[in-house]
gemmi code that builds the backbone of each chain (N, CA, C; Angstrom):
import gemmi

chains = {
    "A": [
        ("UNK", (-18.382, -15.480, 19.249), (-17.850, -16.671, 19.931), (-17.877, -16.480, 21.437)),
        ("UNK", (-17.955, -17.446, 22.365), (-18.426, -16.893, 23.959), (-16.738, -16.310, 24.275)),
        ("UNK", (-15.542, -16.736, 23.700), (-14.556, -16.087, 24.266), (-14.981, -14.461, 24.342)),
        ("UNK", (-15.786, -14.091, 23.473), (-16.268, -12.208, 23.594), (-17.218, -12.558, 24.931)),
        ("UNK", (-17.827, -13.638, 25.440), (-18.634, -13.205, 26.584), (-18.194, -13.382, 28.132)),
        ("UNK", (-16.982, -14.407, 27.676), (-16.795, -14.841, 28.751), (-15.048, -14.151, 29.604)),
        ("UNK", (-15.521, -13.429, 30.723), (-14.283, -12.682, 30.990), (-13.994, -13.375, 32.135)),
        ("UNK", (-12.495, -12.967, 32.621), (-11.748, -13.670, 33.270), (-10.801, -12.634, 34.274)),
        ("UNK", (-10.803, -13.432, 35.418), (-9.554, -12.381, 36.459), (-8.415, -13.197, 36.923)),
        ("UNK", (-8.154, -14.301, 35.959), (-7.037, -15.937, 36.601), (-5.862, -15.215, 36.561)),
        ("UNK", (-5.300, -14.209, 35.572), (-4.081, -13.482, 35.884), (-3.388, -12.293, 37.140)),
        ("UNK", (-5.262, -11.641, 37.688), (-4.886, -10.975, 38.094), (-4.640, -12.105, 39.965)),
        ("UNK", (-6.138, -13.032, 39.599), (-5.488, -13.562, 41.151), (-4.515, -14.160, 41.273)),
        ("UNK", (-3.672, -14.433, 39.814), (-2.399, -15.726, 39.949), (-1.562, -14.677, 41.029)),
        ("UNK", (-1.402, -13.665, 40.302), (-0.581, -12.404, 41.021), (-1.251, -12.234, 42.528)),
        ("UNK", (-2.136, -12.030, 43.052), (-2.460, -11.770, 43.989), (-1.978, -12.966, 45.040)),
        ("UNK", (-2.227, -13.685, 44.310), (-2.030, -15.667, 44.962), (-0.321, -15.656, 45.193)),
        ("UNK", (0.574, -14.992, 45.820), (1.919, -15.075, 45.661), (2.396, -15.026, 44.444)),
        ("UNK", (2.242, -14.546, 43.234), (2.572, -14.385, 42.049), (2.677, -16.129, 41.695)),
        ("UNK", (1.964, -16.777, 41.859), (1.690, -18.054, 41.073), (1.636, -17.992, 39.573)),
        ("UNK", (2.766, -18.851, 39.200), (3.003, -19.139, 37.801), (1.695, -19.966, 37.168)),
        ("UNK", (2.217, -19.396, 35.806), (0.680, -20.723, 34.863), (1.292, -21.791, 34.967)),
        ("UNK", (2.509, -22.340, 34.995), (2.918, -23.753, 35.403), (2.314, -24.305, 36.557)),
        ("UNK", (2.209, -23.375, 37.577), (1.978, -24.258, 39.149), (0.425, -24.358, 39.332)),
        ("UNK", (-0.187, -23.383, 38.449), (-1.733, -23.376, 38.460), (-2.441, -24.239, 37.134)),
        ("UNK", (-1.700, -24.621, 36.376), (-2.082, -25.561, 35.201), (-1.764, -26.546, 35.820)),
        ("UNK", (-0.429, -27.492, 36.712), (-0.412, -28.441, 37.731), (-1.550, -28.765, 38.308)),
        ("UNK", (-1.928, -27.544, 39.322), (-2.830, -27.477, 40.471), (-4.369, -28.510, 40.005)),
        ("UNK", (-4.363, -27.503, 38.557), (-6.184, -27.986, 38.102), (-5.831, -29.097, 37.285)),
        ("UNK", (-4.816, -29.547, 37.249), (-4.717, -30.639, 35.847), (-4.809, -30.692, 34.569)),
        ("UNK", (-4.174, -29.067, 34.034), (-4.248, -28.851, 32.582), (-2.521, -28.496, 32.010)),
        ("UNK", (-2.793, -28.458, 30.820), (-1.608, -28.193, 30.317), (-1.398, -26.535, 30.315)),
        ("UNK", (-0.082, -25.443, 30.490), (-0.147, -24.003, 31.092), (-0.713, -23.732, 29.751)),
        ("UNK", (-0.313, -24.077, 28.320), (-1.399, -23.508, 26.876), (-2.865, -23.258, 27.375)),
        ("UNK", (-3.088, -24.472, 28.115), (-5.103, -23.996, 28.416), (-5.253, -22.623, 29.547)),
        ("UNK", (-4.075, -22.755, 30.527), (-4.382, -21.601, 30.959), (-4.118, -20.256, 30.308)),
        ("UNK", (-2.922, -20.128, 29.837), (-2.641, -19.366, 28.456), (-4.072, -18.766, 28.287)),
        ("UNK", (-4.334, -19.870, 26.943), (-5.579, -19.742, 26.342), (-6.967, -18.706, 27.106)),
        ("UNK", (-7.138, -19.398, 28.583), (-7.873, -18.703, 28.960), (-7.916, -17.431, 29.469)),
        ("UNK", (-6.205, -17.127, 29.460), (-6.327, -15.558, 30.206), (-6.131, -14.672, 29.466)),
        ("UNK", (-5.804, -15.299, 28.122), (-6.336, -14.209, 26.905), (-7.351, -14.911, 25.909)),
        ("UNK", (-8.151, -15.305, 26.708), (-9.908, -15.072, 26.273), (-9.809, -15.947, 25.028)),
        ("UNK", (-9.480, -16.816, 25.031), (-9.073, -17.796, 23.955), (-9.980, -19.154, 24.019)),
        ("UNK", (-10.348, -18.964, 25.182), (-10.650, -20.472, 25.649), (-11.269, -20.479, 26.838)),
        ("UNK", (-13.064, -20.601, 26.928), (-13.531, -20.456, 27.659), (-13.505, -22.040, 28.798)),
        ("UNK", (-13.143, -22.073, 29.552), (-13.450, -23.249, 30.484), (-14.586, -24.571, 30.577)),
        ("UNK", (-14.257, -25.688, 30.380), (-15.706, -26.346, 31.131), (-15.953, -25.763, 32.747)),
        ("UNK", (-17.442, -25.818, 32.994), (-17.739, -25.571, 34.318), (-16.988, -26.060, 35.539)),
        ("UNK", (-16.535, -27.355, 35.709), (-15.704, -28.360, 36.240), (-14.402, -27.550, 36.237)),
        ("UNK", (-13.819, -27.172, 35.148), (-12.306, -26.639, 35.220), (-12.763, -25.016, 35.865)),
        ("UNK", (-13.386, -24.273, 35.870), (-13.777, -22.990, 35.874), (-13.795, -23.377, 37.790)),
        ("UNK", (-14.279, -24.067, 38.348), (-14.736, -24.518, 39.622), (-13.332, -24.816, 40.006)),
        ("UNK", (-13.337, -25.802, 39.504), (-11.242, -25.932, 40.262), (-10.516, -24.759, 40.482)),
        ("UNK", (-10.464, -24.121, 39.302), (-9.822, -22.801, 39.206), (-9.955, -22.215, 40.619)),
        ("UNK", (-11.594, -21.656, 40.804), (-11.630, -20.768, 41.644), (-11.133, -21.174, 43.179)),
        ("UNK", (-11.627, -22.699, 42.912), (-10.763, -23.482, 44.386), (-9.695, -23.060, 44.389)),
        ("UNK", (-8.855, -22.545, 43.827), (-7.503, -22.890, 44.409), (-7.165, -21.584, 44.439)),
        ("UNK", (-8.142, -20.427, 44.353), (-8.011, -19.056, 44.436), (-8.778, -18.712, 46.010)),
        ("UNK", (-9.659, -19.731, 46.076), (-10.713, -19.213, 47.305), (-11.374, -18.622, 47.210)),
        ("UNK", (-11.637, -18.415, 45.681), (-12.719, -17.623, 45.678), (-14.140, -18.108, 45.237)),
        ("UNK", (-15.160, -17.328, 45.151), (-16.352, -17.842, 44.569), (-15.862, -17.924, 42.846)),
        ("UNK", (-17.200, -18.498, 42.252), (-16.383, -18.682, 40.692), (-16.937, -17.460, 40.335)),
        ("UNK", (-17.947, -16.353, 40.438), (-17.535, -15.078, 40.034), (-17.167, -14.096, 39.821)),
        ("UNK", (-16.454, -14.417, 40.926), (-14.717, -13.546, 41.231), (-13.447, -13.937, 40.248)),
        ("UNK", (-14.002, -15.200, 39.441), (-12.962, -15.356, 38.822), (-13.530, -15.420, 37.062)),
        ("UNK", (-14.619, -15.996, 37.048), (-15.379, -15.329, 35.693), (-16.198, -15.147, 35.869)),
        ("UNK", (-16.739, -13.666, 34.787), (-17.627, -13.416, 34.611), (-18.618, -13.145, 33.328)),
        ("UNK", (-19.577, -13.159, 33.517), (-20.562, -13.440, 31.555), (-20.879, -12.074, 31.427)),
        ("UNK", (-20.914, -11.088, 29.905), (-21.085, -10.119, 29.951), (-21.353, -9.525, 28.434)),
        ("UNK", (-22.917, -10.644, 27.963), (-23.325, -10.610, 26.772), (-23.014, -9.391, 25.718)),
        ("UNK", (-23.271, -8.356, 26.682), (-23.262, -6.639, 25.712), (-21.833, -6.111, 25.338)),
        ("UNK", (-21.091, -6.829, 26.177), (-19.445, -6.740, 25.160), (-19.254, -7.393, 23.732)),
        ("UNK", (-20.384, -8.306, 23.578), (-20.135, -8.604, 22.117), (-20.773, -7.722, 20.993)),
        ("UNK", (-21.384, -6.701, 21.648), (-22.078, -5.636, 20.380), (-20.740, -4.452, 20.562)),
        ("UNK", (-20.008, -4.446, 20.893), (-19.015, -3.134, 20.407), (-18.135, -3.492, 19.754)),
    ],
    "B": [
        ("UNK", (5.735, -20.773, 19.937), (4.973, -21.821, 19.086), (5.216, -23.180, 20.311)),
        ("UNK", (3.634, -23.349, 20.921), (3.508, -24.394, 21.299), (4.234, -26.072, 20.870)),
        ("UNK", (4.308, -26.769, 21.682), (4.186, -28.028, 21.491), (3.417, -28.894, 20.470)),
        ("UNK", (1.839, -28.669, 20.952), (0.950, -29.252, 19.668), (0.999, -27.969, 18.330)),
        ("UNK", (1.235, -27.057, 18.317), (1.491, -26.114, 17.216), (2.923, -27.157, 16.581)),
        ("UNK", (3.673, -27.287, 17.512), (4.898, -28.217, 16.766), (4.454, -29.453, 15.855)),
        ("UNK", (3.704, -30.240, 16.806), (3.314, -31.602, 16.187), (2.686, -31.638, 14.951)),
        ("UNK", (1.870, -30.638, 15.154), (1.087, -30.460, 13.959), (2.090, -30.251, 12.785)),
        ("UNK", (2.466, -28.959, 12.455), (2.935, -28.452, 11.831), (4.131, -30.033, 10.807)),
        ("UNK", (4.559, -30.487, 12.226), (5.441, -31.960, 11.321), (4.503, -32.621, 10.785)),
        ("UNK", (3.374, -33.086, 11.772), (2.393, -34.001, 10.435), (1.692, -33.807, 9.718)),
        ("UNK", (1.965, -32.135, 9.137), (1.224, -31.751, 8.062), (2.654, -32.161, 7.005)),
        ("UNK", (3.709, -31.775, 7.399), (5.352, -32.130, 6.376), (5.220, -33.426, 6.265)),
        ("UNK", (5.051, -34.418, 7.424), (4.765, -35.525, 6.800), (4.139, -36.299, 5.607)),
        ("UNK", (2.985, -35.272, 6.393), (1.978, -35.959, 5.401), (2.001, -35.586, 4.035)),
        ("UNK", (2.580, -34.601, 3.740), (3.167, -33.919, 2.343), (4.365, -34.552, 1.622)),
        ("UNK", (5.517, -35.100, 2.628), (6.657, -36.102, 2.378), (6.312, -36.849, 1.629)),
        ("UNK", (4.666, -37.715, 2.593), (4.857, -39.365, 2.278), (3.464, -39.159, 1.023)),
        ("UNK", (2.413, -38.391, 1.431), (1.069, -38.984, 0.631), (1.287, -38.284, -0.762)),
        ("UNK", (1.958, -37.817, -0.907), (2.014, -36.351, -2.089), (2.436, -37.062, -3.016)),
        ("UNK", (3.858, -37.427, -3.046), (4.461, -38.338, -3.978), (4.118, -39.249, -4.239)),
        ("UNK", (3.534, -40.119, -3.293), (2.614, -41.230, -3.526), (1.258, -41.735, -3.998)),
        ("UNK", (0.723, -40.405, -4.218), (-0.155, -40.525, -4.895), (0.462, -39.827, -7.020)),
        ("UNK", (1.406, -39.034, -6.908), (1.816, -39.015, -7.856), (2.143, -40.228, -8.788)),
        ("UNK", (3.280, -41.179, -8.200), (3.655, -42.557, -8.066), (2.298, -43.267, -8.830)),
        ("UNK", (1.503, -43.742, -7.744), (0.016, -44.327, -8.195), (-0.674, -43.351, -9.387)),
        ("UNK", (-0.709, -42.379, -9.675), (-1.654, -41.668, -10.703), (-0.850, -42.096, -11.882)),
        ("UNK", (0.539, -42.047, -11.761), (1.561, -42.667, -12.808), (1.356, -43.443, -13.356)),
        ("UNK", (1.289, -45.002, -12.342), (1.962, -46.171, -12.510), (0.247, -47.125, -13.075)),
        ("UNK", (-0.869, -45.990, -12.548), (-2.073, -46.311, -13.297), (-2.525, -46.419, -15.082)),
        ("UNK", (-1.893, -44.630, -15.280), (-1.767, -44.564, -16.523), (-1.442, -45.278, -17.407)),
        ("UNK", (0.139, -45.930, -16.805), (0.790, -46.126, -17.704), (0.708, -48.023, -17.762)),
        ("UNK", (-0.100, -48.080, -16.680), (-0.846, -50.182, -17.119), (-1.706, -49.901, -17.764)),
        ("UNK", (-2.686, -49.123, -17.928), (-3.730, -49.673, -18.569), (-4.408, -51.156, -18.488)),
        ("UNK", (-4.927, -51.195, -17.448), (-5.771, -52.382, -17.157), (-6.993, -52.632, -17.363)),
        ("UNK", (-7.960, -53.709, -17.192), (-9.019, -53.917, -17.867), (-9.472, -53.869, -16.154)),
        ("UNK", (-10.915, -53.928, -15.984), (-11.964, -53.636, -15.005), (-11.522, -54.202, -13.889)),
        ("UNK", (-11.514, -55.673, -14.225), (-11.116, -56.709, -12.450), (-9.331, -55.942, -11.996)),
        ("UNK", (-8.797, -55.990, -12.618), (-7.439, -55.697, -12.423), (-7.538, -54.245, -12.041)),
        ("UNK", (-7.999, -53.500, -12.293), (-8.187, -51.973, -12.235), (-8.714, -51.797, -10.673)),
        ("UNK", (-9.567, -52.778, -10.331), (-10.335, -52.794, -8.845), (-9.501, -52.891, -7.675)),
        ("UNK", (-8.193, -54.017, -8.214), (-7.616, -54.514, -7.697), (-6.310, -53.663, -7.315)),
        ("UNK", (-5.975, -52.971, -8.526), (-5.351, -52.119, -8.312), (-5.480, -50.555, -7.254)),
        ("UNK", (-6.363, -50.660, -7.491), (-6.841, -49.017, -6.458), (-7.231, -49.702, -4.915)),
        ("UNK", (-7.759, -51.042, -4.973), (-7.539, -51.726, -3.522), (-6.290, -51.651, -2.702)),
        ("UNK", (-5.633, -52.010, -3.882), (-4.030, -52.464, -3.004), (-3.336, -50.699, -3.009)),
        ("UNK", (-3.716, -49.889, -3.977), (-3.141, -48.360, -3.561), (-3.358, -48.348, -1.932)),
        ("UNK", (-4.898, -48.267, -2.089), (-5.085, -47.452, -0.602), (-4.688, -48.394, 0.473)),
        ("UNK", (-4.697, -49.785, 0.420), (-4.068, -50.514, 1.399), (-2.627, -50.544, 1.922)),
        ("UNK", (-1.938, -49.904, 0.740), (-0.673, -49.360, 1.127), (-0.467, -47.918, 1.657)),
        ("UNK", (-1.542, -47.576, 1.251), (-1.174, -45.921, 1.578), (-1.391, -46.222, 3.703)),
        ("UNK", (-2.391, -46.491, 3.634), (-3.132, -46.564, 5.336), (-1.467, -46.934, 5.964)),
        ("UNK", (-1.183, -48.216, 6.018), (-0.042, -48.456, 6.786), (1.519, -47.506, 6.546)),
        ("UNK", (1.434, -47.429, 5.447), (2.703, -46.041, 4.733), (2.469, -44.698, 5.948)),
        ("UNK", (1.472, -44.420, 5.798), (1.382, -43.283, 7.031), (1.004, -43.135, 8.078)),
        ("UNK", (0.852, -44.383, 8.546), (0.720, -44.762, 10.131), (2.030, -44.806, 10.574)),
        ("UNK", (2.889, -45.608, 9.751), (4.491, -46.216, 9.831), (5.162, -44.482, 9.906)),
        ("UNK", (5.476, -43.986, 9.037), (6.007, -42.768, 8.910), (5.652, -41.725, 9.889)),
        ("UNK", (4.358, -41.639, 10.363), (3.966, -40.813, 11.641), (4.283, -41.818, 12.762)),
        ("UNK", (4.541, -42.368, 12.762), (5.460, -43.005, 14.159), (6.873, -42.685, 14.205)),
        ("UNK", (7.616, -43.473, 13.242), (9.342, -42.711, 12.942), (9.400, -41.391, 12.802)),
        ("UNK", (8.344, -40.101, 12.185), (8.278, -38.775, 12.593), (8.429, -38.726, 14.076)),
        ("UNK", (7.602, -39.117, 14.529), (6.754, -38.537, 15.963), (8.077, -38.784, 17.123)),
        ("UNK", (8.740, -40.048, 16.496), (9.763, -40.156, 17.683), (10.647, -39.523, 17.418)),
        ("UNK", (10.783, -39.627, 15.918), (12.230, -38.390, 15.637), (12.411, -36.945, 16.018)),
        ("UNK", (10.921, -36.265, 15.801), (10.458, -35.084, 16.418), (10.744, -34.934, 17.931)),
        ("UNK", (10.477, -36.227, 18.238), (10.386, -36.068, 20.428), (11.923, -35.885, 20.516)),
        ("UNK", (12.769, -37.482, 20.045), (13.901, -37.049, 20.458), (14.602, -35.650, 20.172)),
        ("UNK", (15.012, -35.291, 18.813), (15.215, -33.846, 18.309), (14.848, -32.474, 19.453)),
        ("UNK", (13.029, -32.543, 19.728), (12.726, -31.560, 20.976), (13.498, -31.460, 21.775)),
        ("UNK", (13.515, -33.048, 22.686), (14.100, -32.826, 23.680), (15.324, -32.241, 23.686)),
        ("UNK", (16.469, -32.679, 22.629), (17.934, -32.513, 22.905), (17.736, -30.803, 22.807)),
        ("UNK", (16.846, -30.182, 21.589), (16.792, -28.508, 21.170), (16.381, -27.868, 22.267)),
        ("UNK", (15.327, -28.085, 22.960), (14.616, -27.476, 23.915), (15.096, -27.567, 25.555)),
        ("UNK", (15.562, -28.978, 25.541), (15.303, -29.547, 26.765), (13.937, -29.828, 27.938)),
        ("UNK", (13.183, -29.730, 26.795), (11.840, -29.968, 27.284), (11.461, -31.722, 27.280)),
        ("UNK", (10.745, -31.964, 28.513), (10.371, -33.166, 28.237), (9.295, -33.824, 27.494)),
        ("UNK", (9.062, -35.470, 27.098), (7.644, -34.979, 26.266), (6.778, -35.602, 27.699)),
        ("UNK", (6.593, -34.871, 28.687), (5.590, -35.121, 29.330), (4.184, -34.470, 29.463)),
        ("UNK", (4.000, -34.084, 28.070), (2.464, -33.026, 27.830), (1.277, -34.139, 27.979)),
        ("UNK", (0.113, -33.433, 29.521), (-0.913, -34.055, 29.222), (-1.891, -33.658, 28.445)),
        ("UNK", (-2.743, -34.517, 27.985), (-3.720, -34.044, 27.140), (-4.777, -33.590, 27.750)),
        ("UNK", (-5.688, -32.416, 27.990), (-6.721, -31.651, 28.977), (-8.059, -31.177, 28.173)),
        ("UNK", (-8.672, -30.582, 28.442), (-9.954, -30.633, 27.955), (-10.649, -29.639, 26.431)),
        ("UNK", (-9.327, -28.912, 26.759), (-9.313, -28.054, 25.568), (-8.918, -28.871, 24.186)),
        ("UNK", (-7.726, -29.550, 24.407), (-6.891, -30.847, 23.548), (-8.135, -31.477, 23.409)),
        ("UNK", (-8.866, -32.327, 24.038), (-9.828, -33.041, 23.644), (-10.879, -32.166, 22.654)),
        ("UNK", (-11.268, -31.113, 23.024), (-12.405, -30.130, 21.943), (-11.615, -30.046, 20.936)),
        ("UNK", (-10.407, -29.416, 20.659), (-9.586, -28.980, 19.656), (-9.641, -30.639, 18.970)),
        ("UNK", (-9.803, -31.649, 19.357), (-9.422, -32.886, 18.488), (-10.640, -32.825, 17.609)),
        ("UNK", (-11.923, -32.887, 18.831), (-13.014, -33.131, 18.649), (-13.711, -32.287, 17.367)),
        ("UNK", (-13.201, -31.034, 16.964), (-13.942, -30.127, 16.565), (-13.155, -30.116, 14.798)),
        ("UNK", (-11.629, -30.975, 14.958), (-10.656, -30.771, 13.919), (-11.799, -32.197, 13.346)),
        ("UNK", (-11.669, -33.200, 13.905), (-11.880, -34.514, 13.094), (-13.655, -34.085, 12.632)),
        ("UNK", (-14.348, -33.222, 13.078), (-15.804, -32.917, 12.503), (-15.566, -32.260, 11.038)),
        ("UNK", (-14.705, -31.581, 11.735), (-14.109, -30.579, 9.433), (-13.767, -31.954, 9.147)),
        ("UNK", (-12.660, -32.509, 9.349), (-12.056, -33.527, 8.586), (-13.118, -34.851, 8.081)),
        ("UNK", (-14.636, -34.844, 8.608), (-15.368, -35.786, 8.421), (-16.300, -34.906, 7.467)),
        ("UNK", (-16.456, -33.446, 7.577), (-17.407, -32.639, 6.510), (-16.345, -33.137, 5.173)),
        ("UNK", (-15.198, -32.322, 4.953), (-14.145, -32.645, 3.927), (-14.776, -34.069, 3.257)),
        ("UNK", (-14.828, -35.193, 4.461), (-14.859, -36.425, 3.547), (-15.723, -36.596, 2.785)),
        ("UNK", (-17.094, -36.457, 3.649), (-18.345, -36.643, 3.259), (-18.639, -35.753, 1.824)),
        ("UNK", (-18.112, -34.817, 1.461), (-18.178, -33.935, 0.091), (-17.453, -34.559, -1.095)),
        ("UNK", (-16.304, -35.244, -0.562), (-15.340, -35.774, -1.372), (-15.821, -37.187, -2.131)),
        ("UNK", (-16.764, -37.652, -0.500), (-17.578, -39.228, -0.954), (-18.754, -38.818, -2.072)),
        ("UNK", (-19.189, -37.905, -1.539), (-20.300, -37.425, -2.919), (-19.875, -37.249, -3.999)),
        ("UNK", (-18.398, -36.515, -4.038), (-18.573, -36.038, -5.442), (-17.731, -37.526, -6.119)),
        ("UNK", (-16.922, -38.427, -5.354), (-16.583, -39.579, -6.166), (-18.027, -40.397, -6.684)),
        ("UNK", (-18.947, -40.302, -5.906), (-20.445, -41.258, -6.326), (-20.912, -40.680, -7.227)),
        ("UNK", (-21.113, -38.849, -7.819), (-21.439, -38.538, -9.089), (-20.690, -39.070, -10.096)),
        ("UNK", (-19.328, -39.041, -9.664), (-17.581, -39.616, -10.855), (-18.343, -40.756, -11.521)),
        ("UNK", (-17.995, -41.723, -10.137), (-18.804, -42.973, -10.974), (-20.456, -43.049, -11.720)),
        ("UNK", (-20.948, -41.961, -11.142), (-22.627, -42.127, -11.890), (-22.221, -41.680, -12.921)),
        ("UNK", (-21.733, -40.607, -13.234), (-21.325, -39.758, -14.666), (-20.904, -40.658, -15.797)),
        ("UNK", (-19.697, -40.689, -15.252), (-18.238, -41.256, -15.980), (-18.102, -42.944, -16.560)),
        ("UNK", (-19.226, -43.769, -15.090), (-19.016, -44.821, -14.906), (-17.092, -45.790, -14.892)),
        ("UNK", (-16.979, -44.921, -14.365), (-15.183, -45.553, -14.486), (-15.017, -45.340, -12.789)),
        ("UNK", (-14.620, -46.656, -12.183), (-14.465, -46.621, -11.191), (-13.141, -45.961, -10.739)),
        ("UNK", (-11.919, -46.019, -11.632), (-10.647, -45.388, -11.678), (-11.122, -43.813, -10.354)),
        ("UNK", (-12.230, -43.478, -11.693), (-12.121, -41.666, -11.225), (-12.556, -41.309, -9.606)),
        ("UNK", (-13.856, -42.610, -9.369), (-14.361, -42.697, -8.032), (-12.716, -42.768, -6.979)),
        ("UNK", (-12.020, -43.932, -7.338), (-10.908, -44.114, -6.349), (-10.103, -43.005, -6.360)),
        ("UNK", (-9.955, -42.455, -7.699), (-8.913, -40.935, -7.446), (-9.566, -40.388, -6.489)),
        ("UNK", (-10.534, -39.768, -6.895), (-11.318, -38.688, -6.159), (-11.314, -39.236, -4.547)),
        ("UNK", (-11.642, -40.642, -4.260), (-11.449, -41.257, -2.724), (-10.433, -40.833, -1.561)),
        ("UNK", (-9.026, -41.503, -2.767), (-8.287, -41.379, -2.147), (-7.448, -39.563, -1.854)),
        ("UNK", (-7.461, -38.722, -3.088), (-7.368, -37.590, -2.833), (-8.109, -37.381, -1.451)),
        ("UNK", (-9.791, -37.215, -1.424), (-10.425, -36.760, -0.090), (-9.763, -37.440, 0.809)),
        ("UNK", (-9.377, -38.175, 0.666), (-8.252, -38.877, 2.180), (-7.121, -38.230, 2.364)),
        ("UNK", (-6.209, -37.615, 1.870), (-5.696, -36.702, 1.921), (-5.807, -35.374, 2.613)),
        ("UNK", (-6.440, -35.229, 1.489), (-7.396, -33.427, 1.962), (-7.976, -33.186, 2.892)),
        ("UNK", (-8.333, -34.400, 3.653), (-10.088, -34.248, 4.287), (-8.267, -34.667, 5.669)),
        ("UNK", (-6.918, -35.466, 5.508), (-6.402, -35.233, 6.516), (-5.725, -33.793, 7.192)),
        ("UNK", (-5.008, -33.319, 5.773), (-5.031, -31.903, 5.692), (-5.764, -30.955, 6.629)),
        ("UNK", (-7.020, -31.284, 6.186), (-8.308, -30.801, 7.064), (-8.003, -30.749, 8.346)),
        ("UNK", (-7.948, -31.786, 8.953), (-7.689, -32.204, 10.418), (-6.268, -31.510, 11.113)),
        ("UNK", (-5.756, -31.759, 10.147), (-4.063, -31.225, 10.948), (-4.478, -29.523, 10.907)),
        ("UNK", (-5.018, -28.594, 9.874), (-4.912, -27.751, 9.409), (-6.052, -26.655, 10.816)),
        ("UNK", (-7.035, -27.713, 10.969), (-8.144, -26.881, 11.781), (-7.605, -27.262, 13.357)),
        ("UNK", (-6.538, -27.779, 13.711), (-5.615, -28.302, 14.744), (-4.911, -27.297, 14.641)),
        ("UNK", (-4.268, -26.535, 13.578), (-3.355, -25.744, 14.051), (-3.884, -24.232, 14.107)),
        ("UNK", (-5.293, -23.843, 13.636), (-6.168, -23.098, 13.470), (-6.522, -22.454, 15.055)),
        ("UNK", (-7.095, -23.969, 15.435), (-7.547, -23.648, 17.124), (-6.976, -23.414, 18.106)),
        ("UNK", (-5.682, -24.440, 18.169), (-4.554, -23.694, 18.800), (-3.942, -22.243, 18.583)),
        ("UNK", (-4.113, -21.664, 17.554), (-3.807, -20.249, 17.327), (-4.955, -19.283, 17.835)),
        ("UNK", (-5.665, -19.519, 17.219), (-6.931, -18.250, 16.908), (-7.946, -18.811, 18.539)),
        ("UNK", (-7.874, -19.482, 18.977), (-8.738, -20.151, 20.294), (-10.135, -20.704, 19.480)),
        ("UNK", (-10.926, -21.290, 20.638), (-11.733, -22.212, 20.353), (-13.240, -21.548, 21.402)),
    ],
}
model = gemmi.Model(1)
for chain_id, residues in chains.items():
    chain = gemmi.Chain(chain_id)
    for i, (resn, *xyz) in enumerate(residues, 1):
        res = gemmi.Residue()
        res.name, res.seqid = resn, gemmi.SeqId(i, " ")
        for name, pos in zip(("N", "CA", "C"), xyz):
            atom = gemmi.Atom()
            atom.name, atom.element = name, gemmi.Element(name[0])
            atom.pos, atom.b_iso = gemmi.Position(*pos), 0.0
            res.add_atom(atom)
        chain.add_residue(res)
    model.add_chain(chain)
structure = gemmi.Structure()
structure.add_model(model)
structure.setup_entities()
């Protein structure tokens, strides 16, 4: 399933971001905090559109905030 | 346990409340007329025409009884939006719930090729209406758990 391909750093920048809650960052992008949930334990890979917001509001590029990493699904 | 993990979970009780017995009721109240062909048609018409509004009606008086209840237990509001994951998770529950049907529609069209008794076609119908909702609530509470 791509949740094995698709990795994620939204917890570690929430923390970096002033310790930003999944409430204020599920606000921010317009989701409910379950989808962010979901995605920071690999539950729930993003549309491109939400993946892009995300990183907006981190400042970062979007592969600072995910990344694809096919050969984790063979172990 | 989420919110939609909540909802679900009631309109699967619901739907067990209201369709369960009610189809017991009807499998009963079939038996025990014994009707001839036109009347028999007529009869499994007016089942499922009652069933449709029976659990539209009842998942409304759930749904509000559930909200109010939340709120006072939780103090949560029901201001949940619906986001893009909610939309796949719908999207992906009502595709099982349309495989379910489509198996259920086949095997009522052998009933009647076999059997020729339309009775067995409408059992078998209205069961997959059931099951095939089952389906839907069931792969809803699936995706919300296990991810998507």
């Amino acid at each position: 399933m791509s949740k094995d391909f698709i990795k994620n750093n939204v917890k570690k920048l929430r923390f970096d971001n002033g310790q930003m809650t999944q409430e204020a960052l599920a606000k921010e992008v317009g989701v409910t905090r379950q989808t962010i949930i979901a995605i920071e334990n690999g539950n729930y890979s993003p549309s491109l559109e939400l993946a892009f917001r995300i990183a907006l509001i981190f400042e970062s590029n979007i592969d600072e905030v995910f990344s694809y990493s096919p050969n984790d699904n063979s172990k | 346990m989420t919110h939609q993990e909540k909802n679900n979970i009631i309109s699967m009780i619901t739907s067990i409340i209201v369709s369960v017995p009610y189809l017991i009721f009807i499998f009963n109240k079939y038996q025990a007329e014994n009707l001839a062909l036109p009347e028999e048609l007529k009869f499994w018409g007016a089942a499922i025409l009652i069933l449709i509004p029976l659990r539209i009606i009842s998942e409304i008086i759930v749904y509000i009884v559930f909200a109010i209840l939340n709120t006072i237990i939780t103090g949560e509001d029901e201001v949940e939006i619906t986001d893009e994951r909610d939309n796949l998770i719908a999207l992906k529950s009502t595709r099982n719930s349309y495989y379910m049907f489509i198996i259920g529609f086949v095997i009522s069209l052998i009933a009647i090729t076999v059997s020729s008794s339309p009775s067995a076609m409408f059992m078998i119908l209205i069961i997959t209406g059931v099951v095939s909702e089952f389906t839907d609530i069931l792969s809803k509470i699936y995706y919300y758990r296990k991810g998507i």
